[in-house]
N, C-alpha and C positions, 0 to 999 in steps of 0.2 A: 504494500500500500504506500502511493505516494504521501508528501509531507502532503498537497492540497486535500486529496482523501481524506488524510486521516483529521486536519483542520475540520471540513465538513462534515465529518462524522460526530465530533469532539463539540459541533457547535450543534446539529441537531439532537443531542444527546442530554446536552443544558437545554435548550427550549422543550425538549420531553419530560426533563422534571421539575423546569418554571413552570408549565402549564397544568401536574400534577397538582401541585402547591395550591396554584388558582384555585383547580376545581375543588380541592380540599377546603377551601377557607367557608368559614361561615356568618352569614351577618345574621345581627341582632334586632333586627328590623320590626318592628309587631304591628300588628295589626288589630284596630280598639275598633269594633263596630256595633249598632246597636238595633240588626239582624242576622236573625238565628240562619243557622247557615241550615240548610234542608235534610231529610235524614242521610245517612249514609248510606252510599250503593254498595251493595256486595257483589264482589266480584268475585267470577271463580278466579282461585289460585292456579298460576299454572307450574307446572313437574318443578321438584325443586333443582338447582341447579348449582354444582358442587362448587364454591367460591365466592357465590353471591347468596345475599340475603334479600327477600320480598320486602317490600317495601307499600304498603296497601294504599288505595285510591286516598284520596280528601278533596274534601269542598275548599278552593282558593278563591280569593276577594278580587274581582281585576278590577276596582273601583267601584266597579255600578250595581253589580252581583254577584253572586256565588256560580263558580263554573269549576265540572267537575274534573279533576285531575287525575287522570288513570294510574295506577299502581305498575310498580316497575322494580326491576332488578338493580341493586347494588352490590358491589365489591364489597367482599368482606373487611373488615378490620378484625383481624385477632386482640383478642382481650377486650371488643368492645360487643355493645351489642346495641339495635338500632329502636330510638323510641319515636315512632311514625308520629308526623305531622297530625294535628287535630284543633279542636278550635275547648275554648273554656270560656263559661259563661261565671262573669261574676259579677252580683247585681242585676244590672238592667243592659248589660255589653256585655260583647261577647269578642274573647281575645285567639288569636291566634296564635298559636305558637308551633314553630318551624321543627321538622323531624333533626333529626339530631345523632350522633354516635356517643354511646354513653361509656365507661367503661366494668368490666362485666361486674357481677359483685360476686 
């Protein structure tokens, strides 16, 4: 492998674990609203699949109303484990709070 190869190997290598980083990070963002979000759809689970954890549907706020967000796979984290996205009512509002990697107990 030439020196320019292994350069652009060397640099796509870092923008593979910048972009890791990215998707790892999480905001704290919440959501205060003062409609109940609809019930919950169940969905069927599909085959489990060895690496990732299910991750189940939720009702998301895009301003105006409630639209529903299908359930989907995620990479595992060892030593952690996944508490899904849901909304909390307290009072008269109803808070949203973002799914999350917790670590196991």
């Amino acid at each position: 492998m030439n020196l320019r190869n292994m350069a652009t190997a060397l640099l796509l290598a870092m923008a593979a674990a910048s972009a890791s980083t990215i998707v790892a990070a999480r905001t704290d963002i919440g959501i205060n609203i003062g409609i109940a979000p609809p019930p919950v759809i169940v969905e069927p689970i599909p085959p489990p699949r060895v690496g990732y954890t299910w991750a189940p549907g939720y009702w998301h706020w895009n301003g105006h109303k409630h639209v529903w967000h299908k359930g989907y796979y995620l990479r595992e984290r060892p030593g952690y484990v996944w508490a899904p996205h849901h909304w909390e009512q307290r009072g008269d509002r109803w808070y949203f709070e973002g799914g999350r990697w917790e670590p196991r107990a």
